[in-house]
N, C-alpha and C positions, 0 to 999 in steps of 0.2 A: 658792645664791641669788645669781646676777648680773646685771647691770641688765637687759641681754636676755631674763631669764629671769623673770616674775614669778612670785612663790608662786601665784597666783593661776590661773594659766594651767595651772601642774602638775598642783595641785589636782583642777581638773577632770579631766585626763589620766588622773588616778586611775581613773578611774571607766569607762575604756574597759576591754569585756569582750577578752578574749585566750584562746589556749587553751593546751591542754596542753605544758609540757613535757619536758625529759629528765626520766631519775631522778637523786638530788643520787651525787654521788661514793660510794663508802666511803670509809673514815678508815685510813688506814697505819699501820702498824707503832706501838705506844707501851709507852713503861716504865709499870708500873704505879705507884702509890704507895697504901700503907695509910693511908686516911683513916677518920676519923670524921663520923658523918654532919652535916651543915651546915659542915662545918670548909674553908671557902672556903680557908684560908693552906693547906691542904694541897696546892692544886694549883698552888702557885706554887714554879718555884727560890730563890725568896728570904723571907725571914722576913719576913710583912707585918705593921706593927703593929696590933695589936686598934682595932676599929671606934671603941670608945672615946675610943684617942687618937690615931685621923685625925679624927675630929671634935671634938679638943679645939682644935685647931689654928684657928688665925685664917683659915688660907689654905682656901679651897673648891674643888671641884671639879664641878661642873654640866657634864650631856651635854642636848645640845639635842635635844629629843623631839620630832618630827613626827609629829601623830596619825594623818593618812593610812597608815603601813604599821606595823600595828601585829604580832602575833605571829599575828593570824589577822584576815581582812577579817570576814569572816559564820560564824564556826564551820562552814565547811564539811568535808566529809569529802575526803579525798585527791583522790577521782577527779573531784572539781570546785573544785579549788583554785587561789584566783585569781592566787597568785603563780606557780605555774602556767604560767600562763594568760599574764598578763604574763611570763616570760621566752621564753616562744615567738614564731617569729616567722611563726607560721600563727593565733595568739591573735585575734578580734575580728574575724572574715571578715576576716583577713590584714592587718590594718591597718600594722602594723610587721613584714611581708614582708619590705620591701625595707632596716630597719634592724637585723632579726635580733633581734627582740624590743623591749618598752620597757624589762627592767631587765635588768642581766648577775648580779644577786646577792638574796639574798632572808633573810631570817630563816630560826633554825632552826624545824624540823617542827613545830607544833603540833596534837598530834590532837584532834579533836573533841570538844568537854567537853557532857556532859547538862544542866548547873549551867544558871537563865536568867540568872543574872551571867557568864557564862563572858568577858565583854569584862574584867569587873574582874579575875575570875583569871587571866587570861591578862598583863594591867598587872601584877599580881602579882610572876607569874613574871620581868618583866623589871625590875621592882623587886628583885627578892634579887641577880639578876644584877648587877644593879649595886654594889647596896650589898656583894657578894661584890669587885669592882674597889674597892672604898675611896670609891665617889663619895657624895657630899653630897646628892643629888637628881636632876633633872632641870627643865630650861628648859621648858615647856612651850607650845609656840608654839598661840595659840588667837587666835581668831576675835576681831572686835571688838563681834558680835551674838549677839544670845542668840539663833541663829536652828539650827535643829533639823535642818535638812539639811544643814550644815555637818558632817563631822568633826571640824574642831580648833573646835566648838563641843560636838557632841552626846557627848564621849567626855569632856571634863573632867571632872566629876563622876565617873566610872567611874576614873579615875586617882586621884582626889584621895580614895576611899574605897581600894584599893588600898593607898596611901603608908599609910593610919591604920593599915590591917587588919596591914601587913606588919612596918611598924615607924615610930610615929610619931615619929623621929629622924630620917629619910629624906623630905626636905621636896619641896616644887614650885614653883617658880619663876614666873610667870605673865609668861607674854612673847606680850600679845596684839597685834594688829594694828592698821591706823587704817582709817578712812573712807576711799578716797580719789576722790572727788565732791568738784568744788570749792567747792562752799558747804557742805558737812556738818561740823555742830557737834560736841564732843567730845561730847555728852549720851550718844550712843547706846554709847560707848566705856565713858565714866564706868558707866554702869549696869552695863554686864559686868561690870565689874572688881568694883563692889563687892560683885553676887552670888556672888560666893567669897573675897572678901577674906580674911572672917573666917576658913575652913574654917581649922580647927588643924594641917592639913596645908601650908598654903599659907607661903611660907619668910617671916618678918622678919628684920631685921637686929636686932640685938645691945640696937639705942635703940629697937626695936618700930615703926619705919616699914618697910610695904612697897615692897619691889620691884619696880621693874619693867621686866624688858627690849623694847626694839621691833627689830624689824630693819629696816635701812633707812628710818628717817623723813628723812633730807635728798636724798631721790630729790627729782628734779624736781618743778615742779609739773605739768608736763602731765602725770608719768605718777602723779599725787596727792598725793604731797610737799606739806608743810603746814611753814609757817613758823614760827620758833619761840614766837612769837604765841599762836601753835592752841595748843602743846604747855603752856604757863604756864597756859591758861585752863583745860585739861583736869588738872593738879596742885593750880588754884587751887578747882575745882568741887570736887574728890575732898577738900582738906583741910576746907572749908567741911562737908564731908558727915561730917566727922569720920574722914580716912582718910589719913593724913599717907606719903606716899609719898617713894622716891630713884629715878632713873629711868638707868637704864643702856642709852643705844643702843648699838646693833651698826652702826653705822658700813661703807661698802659697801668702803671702801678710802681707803688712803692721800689720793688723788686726789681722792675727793667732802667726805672730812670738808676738805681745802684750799680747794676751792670755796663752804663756807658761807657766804652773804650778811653773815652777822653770828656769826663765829665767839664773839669776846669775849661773846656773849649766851648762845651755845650754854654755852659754859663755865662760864657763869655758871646754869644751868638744870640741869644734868647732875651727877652725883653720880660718876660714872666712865662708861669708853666702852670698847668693843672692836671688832676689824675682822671683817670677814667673807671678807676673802680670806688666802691663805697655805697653797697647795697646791703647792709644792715648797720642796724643801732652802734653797735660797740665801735665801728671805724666811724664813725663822727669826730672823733678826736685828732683823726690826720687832718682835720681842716686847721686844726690850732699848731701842728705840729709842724703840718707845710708849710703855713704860714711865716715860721719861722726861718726856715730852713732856707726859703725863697729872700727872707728879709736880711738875710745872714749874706747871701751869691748876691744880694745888690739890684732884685729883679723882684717881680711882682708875682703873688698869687692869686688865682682865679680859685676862688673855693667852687665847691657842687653840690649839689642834692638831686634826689632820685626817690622815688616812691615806690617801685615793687619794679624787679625784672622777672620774666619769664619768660621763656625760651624752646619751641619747639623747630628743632631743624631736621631736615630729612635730604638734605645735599650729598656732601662727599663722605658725612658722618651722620648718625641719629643720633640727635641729642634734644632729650625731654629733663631744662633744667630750670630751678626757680632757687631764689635764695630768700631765706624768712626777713620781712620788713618789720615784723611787729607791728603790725597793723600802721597808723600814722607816726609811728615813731620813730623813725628811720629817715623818714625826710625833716622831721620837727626838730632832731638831732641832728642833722647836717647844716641846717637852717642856723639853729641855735650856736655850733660851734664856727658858723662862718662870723656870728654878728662877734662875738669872743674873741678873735681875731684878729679884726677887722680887718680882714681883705677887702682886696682891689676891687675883685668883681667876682659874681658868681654866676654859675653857668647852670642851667636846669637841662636834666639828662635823662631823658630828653624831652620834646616835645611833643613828637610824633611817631616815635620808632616803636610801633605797637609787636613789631617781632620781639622785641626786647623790653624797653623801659616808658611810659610816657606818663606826662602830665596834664596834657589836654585835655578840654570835655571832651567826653566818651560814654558812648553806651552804656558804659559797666557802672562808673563814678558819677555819671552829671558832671556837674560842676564842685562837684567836692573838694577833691584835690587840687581846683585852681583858684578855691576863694582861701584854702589853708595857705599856697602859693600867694596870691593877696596878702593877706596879714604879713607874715616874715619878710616880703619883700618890702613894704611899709616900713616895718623895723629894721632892717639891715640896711636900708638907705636912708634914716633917717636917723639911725641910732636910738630910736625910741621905740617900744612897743606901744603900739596907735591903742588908743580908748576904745574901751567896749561900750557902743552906744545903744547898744540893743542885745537884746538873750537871741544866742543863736545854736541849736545842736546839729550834731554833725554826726556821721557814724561808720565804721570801715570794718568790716568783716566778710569770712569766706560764705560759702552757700554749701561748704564740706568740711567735714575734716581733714585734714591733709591726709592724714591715716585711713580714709575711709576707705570698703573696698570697692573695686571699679570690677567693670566686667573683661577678665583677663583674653574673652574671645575676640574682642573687638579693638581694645588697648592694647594691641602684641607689639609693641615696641618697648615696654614696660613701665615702669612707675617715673613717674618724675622723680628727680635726685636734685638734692643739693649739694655740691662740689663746695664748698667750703661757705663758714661762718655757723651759726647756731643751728638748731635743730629746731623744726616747722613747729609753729605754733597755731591754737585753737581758740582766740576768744575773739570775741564782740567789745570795740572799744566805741564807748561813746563821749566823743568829744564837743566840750562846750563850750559856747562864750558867755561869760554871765556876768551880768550890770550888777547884780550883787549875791549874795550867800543863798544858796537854794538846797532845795534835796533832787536829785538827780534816782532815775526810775530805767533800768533795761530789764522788760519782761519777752520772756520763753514761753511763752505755754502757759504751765502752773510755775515755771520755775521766775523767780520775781529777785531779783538784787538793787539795792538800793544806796545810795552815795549822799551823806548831807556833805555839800561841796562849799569850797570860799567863794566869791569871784576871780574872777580873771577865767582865764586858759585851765581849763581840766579835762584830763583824761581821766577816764573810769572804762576799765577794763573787769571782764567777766569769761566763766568759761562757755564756747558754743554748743548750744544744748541743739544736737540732730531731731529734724523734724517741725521743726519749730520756726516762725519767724517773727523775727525781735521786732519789740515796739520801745520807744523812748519817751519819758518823760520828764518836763521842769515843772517841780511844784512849792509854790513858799507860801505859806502859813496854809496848808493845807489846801492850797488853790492852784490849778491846772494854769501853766501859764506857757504852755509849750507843748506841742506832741509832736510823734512823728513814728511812722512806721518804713520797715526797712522796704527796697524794692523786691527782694527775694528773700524765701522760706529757706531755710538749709536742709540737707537731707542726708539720711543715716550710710546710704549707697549709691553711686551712681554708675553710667555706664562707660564715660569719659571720665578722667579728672578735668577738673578745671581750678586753678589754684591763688583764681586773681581774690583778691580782694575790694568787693562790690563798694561801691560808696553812697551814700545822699546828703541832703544836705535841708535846711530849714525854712531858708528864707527864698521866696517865690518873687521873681523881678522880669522885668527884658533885659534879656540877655540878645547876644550876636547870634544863637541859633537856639530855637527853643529845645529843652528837651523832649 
């Protein structure tokens, strides 16, 4: 969500039809592990602690849930499925031809349920998944009308009976929208909010006021930004209605919370804040910086992390954008300067917003990047880095080079750009969990580099050799005690870019949805 980009415009975007595309990868090579059934710590290298006491803990951990892409758009059946559909780029009488699709990544498979709830079972499923990561809830970004043709209006309810059915300890956050028409009163906001106020799924704090996050309310006013005026009147309607609220914005960046007219009011209005940018390594240190900055105004911060944005839009603008994560280092760095900190709470950015940023299992990752989410979030609610009780590898790299060439006949919208932070990077990082001292193996082809590593957490990174596809190993005293090959081969040209970064991961368990 960046100022060029309103949620608003996405939104829409959703709803273009697209069609068919590939079939998703297989999954490579995995060690199995004896689990029991529901026993989520099974599929992690490290000892997580019981759900218990991550939420005994003061510190939270909330992923931001965009209802637009949820586990399935319309229970459809395979052969007309619309994520599909959106990653081609013959989708929608070709609409995103010429950008190779609207998304590069999608949720895992969901088949077809008979159930007429199948929208809550399927919130369901991504509710255990969560609360399998150790998280607190989820942010739920909704509408500021109770209006029916909206999806982050007409799916709340379907979420919020979900959280009750699944586990009424696994709450929701309610992070609706505003007006933005320049004369529109908070009335119509106020009324939302309080039709779900009450639900016993809907999160309170500790003193029993709700929550509430916005994103971006100090946008401009031309592009509906509402002064902090608007924002008093709409806390002071809600408490009058008997609905005592803390109001936590998401702030767009460093940049715009400095430009507020009347910071000292904001300050004075706001209960804590967080940013909404922070998509490479180097900005990991505003979590230590806000941190402060937030404890200085007498209010709380919400640190973030985020693991890869990329961005194709074809609306009121074309924009083919991604910013370099350095493979897992970029959220392990956001993770790490939150526990530094010690903020309040952290927000995962997002969940499901696969136009932009996500952390959910997916297609592309598995479950990679939500058992990395596991660990840190152990640590940061616990203030410990949890035990490594088993060898576990992990692995995050492109299937191109960012520089690689595309076919300019079919790509004419042109090359993916990065709008700021570092320049696109090329290696294969294999990340591990290790009970003790090993030598670590990422083989290419002929090309072979090798890492004797300590234990704990290692990253070992290499450069991506095109053509090739990487295999991993753990070996100690010369003995194989780990392997693992990636899901996809890299290659020297292709016809689309595609810029995500694939994931897998080692340990093979039941999970909420199989890969």
């Amino acid at each position: 969500m960046i100022a060029s980009c309103p949620r608003l415009v996405r939104c829409a975007a959703v709803l273009i039809a697209l069609a068919m595309a590939p079939p998703a990868m297989s999954a490579g090579p995995r060690t199995p592990a004896n689990v029991a059934a529901n026993a989520s710590s099974q599929c992690y290298a490290f000892a997580q602690p019981s759900i218990e006491v991550l939420r005994a803990s003061e510190k939270k951990v909330f992923a931001w849930y965009f209802p637009p892409y949820p586990l399935s758009i319309s229970n459809e059946a395979d052969s007309s499925n619309w994520y599909d559909r959106w990653l081609s780029p013959t989708g929608g009488s070709s609409q995103y031809s010429n950008t190779g699709g609207a998304l590069r990544d999608r949720p895992l498979t969901m088949p077809k349920r008979p159930e007429s709830n199948w929208r809550q079972l399927n919130f369901e499923v991504e509710i255990r998944q969560a609360i399998a990561m150790g998280l607190d809830g989820f942010i739920l970004e909704m509408s500021h009308r109770q209006q029916h043709s909206d999806d982050r209006w007409n799916r709340v309810n379907a979420m919020l009976a979900a959280a009750q059915a699944v586990d009424p300890g696994f709450k929701i956050v309610l992070g609706p929208g505003f007006p933005k028409e320049a004369n529109a009163l908070p009335d119509e906001l106020a009324a939302t909010i309080r039709a779900v106020a009450n639900h016993p799924s809907v999160y309170r704090l500790p003193d029993g006021r709700l929550p509430l996050v916005t994103f971006y309310p100090e946008r401009p006013a031309s592009s509906g930004g509402k002064p902090i005026q608007w924002w008093q009147l709409l806390f002071d309607q809600l408490q009058a209605q008997g609905v005592e609220t803390a109001w936590y914005p998401f702030f767009l960046s460093r940049s715009t919370i400095a430009a507020l007219p009347d910071p000292d009011e904001w300050y004075r209005t706001i209960d804590g804040y967080s940013r909404w940018d922070g998509r490479w390594a180097t900005q990991a240190s505003s979590n230590v910086t806000e941190a402060t900055e937030a404890r200085n105004h007498g209010v709380k911060w919400i640190a973030r992390a985020a693991f890869q944005d990329i961005r194709v839009r074809k609306d009121t603008l074309l924009e083919l954008r991604h910013w370099e994560p350095s493979n897992s280092s970029t959220m392990r760095g956001f993770f790490q300067k939150a526990i530094e900190s010690d903020a309040d709470w952290l927000t995962l950015l997002t969940w499901n917003d696969y136009s932009e940023t996500q952390i959910a299992p997916s297609r592309d990752r598995g479950y990679a990047v939500a058992d990395l989410t596991a660990y840190y979030t152990a640590w940061f609610k616990t203030g410990v880095a949890p035990p490594i009780q088993r060898d576990g590898l992990y692995y995050f790299h492109r299937k191109q080079r960012a520089d690689a060439p595309y076919d300019t006949t079919k790509q004419t919208a042109g090359a993916f750009k990065i709008p700021a932070g570092p320049a696109a990077e090329n290696n294969v990082e294999l990340l591990a969990l290790l009970t003790a001292p090993g030598e670590l193996t990422i083989r290419q082809g002929s090309n072979i580099r090798k890492l004797n590593a300590n234990a704990g957490l290692v990253s070992f990174k290499v450069p991506l050799v095109p053509g090739t596809r990487p295999e991993f190993e753990l070996r100690r005293g010369g003995q194989l005690i780990e392997s693992l090959a990636s899901r996809v081969s890299s290659t020297a040209s292709v016809t689309y870019q595609d810029l995500t970064y694939y994931a897998g991961g080692s340990i093979e368990c039941q999970r909420p949805l199989p890969e």
